[in-house]
C-alpha positions in Angstrom: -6.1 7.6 -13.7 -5.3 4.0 -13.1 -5.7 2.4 -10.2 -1.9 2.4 -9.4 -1.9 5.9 -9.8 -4.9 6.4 -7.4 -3.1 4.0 -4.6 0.3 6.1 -5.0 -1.7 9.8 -4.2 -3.8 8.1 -1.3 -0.4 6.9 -0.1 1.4 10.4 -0.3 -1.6 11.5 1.8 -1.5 9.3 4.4 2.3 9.6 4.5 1.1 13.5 4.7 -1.3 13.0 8.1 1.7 10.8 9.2 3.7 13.6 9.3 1.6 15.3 10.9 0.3 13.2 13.6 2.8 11.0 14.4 2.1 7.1 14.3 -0.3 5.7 16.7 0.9 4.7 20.3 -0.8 2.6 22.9 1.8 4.2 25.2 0.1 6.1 28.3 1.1 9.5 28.9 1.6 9.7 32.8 2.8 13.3 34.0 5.6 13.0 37.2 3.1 15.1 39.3 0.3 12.1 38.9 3.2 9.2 39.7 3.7 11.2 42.8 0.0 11.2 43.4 -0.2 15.3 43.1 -2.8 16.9 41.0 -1.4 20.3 40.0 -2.9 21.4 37.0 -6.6 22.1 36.8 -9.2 19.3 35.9 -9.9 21.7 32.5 -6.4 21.6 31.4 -6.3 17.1 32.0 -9.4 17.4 29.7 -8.4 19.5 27.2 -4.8 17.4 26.6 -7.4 14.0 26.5 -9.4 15.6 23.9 -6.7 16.8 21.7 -4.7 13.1 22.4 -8.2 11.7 20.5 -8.1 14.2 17.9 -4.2 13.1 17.1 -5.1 9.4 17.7 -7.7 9.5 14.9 -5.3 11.4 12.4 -2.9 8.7 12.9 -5.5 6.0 12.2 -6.6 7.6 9.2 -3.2 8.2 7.8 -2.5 4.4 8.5 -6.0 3.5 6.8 -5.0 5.5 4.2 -1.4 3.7 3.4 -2.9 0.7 3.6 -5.8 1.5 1.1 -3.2 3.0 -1.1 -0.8 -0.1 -1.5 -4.5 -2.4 -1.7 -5.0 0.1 -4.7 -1.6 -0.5 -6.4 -1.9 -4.2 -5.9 -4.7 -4.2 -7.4 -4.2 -2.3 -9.9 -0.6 -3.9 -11.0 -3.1 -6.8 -12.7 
């Protein structure tokens, strides 16, 4: 396999975990019930969504990482 070749399937991955994951987004999740300063759900449940945000957050990296290895690879490889 050329290097062109290699770039183009580390692309389709990371266009793969994109899917997936969703792009990356420095936005903050605020729920309506912490505006308003009222804590309904349980602390285990708050935890649980911040763990699983980080899991989703790292896929998207990677996927990024990986599209951007991917076209490095086919530039390099169109020498």
């Amino acid at each position: 396999m050329t290097l062109t070749q290699i770039g183009l399937l580390i692309d389709v991955i990371g266009v793969l975990i994109l899917f997936e994951f969703g792009l990356p987004s420095k936005y903050k999740h605020i729920q309506e019930d912490e505006i308003l300063g009222l804590n309904r759900r349980p602390e285990a449940d708050i935890e649980k969504e911040k763990r699983k945000n980080k899991v989703v957050m790292r896929w998207a990296y990677l996927g990024l990482g990986c599209l951007l290895l991917g076209f490095l690879f086919q530039f390099i490889g169109s020498f």
